[in-house]
N, C-alpha and C positions, 0 to 999 in steps of 0.2 A: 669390961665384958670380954671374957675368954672367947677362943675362936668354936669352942667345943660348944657356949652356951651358943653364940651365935649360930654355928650350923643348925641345931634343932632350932632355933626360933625359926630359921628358915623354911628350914623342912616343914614347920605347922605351917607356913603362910603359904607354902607355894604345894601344898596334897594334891589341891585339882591340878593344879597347873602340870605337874608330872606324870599324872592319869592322861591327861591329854596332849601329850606330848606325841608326837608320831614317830615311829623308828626311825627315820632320813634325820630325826635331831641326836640320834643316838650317838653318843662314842663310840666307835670301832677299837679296840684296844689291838686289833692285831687288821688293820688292811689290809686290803688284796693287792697282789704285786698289779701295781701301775702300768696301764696298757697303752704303749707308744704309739697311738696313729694319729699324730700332730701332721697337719700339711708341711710339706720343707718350704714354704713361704719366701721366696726371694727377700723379703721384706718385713719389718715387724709391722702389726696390726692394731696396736694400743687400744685401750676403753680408756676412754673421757668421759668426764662430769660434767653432767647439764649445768649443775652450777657453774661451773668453772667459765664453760662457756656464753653461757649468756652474759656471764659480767664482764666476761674478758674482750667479749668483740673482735676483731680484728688484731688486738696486740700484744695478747700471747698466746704462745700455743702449749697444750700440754698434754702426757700420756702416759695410764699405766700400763707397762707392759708385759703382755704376758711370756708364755715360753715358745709362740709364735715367732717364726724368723729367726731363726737361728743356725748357728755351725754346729756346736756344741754336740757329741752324741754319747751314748749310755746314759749314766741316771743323770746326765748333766744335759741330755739331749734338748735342743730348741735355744733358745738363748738368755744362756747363763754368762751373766756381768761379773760374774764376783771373782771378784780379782785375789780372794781369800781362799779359795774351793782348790781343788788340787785337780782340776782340770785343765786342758791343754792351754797351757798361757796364748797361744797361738788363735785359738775358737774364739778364746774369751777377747783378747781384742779385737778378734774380728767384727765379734760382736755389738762391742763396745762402738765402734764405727758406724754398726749399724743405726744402733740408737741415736747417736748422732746425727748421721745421712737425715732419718727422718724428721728432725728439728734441720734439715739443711745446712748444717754445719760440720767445718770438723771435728774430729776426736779429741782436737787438743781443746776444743770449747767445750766438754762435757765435762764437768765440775764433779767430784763424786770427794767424799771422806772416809777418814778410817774410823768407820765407826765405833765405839764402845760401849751404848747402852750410858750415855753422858745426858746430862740438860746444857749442853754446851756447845753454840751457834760457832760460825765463824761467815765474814763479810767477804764476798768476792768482787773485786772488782774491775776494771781494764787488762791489769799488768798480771791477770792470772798466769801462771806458768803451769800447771800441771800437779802443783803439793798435794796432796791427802792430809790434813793433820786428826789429831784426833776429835772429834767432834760427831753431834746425830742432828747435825742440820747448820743449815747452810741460807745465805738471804745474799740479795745482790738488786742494784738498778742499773746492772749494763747490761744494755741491748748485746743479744748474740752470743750469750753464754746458758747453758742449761744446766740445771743445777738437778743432780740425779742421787735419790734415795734408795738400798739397797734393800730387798726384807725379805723372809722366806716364813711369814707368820706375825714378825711383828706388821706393826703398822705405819705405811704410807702417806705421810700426810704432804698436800701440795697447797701452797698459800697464793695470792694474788692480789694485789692493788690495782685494778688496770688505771684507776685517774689519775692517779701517781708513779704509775710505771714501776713497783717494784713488786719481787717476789719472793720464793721463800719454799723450801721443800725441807720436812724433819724425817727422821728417823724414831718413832715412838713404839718399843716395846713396855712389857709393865713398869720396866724401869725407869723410863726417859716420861713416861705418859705421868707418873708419879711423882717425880724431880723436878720439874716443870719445863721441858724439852719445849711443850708446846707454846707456854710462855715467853719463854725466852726467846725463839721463834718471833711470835709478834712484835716483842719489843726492839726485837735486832729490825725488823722492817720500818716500825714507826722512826727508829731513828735514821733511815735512807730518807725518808720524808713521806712514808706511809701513814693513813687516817685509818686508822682501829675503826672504825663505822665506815670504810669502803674494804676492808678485808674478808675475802672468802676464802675457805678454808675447805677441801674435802681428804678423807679417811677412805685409803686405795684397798685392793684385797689384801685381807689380813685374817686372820682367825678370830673364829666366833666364841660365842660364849657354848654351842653346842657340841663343838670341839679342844676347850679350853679347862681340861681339869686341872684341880690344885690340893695342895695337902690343907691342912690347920693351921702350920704356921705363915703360909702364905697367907690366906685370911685375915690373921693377928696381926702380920703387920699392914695389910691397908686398915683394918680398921681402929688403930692406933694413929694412924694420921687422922683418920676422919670416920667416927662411928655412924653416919650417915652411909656410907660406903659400903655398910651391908647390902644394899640394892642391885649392886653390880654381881651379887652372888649366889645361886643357885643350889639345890640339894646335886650331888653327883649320883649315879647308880651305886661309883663304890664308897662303902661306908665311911664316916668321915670326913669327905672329903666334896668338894663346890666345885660347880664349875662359872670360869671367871667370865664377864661380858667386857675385853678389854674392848672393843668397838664402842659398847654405850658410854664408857668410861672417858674413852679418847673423844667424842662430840661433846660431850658435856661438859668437860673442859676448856672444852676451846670455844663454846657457846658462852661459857662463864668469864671469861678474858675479855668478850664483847665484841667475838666477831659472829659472820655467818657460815655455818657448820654444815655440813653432811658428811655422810658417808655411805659408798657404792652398795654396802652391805652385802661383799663379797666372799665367802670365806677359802681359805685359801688350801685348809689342811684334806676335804674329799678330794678336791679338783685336778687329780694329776696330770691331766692333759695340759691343763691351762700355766699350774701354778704352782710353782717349789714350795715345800713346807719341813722345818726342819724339825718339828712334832713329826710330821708322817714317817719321814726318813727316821728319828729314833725309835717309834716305832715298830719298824720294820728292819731295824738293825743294819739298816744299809753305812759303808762304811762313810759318805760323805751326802751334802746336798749342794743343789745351785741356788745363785740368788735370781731375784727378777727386780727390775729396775722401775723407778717411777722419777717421772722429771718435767721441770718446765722451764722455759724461757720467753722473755721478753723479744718481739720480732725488729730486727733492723726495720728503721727505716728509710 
């Protein structure tokens, strides 16, 4: 099945559905410049998952964070982690600190990698020293380390075993969500000594499927792995062309690996107060964007 017969199958199955669509799901092809009245927050303020927490109890803590709390100022204003951005290396570890301080820790326990859109884990454990390698996720069962995912639209995913004390935070954009990022993921935890049927798993802000256009050939190739996969894809306003639902894509996969899923069902790309998007910033032609950070750790005891 071409991607062109696909869109129109589409397009017939989902006619109401885009009749009732309300403008708030629209794509914006050109936003309004982004209006700064963030509090200056001594402190970052994180959103957590009810899931997260009710399994976790007492023995770990974890956070997404938004661009609350922060040095950071212009488009990078509030607190931008990305150590990739070409804002003031100075902000950004300030930053970096910060995120830390609120897991009670310091900077040098804040675990982060050089991401690249990989299905490719890496193990942290005691003798961390500070490396980046490259890799979009990361697992660990020592107490007092936090292990932090960067994203500006992809997706945030935070893992947890609390009876087994290990955890687990990836990096899933289309690519890592498609390579099997989230896989490898769980199987890097089972082998610390995690039970796949005590893993919970939730999807931080990230972009929706209502801000999420793509061409034809993007289409073609998910539905060449998996002609099923037509589901995750919608008619776009511009001709041609889908809009992708990587959030239902990313829970369904990690519900299919055989753990428990959610996702905040946040999106990342209106929200400029809260949330970096590096869809919003190219459309808006701005010359760079910041990241936002999501992380968790196991608590000393």
């Amino acid at each position: 099945m071409t991607a062109s017969h696909t869109l129109a199958n589409i397009g017939r199955k989902m006619t109401m559905l885009r009749r009732a669509r309300t403008g708030e799901n629209d794509v914006d092809p050109s936003p309004k410049d982004p209006e700064y009245h963030m509090t200056d927050a001594a402190s970052p303020a994180p959103i957590e998952s009810a899931l997260l927490n009710e399994a976790a109890g007492g023995t770990i803590r974890h956070g997404y964070f938004t661009r609350a709390g922060g040095v950071s100022e212009g488009i990078y204003r509030g607190l931008n982690v990305g150590l990739g951005s070409h804002d003031e290396r100075g902000n950004v570890e300030e930053n970096r600190r910060r995120v830390a301080a609120w897991f009670d820790l310091p900077v040098e326990r804040l675990a982060t990698v050089h991401q690249v859109h990989s299905p490719d884990v890496v193990t942290i454990g005691r003798h961390y020293n500070g490396d980046r390698p490259q890799a979009d996720a990361m697992v660990t069962a020592t107490p007092g380390i936090a292990l932090g995912v960067l994203a500006a639209d992809c997706g945030p995913i935070l893992f947890a075993d609390p009876q087994n004390r290990v955890i687990g935070a990836a990096h899933a954009g289309w690519k890592g969500a498609l390579t099997g990022v989230l896989e490898n993921t769980i199987d890097a935890m089972v082998v610390l000594g995690a039970d796949r049927n005590n893993i919970v798993a939730c999807l931080g802000p990230s972009i929706s499927q209502a801000n999420y256009e793509v061409g034809p050939e993007f289409v073609e190739r998910f539905l060449a792995y998996d002609p099923a996969y037509e589901r995750y894809f919608i008619p776009s306003p511009s001709a041609g062309h889908a809009m992708f639902d990587l959030q239902g894509l990313t829970v369904r996969r990690l519900k299919d690996a055989g753990v428990r899923a959610e996702s905040l069902g946040i999106c990342t790309y209106p929200d400029s107060e809260r949330f970096f998007s590096y869809r919003r910033t190219t459309h808006k032609k701005e010359p760079d964007y910041g990241r936002q950070i999501s992380a968790i750790s196991i608590r000393e005891t």
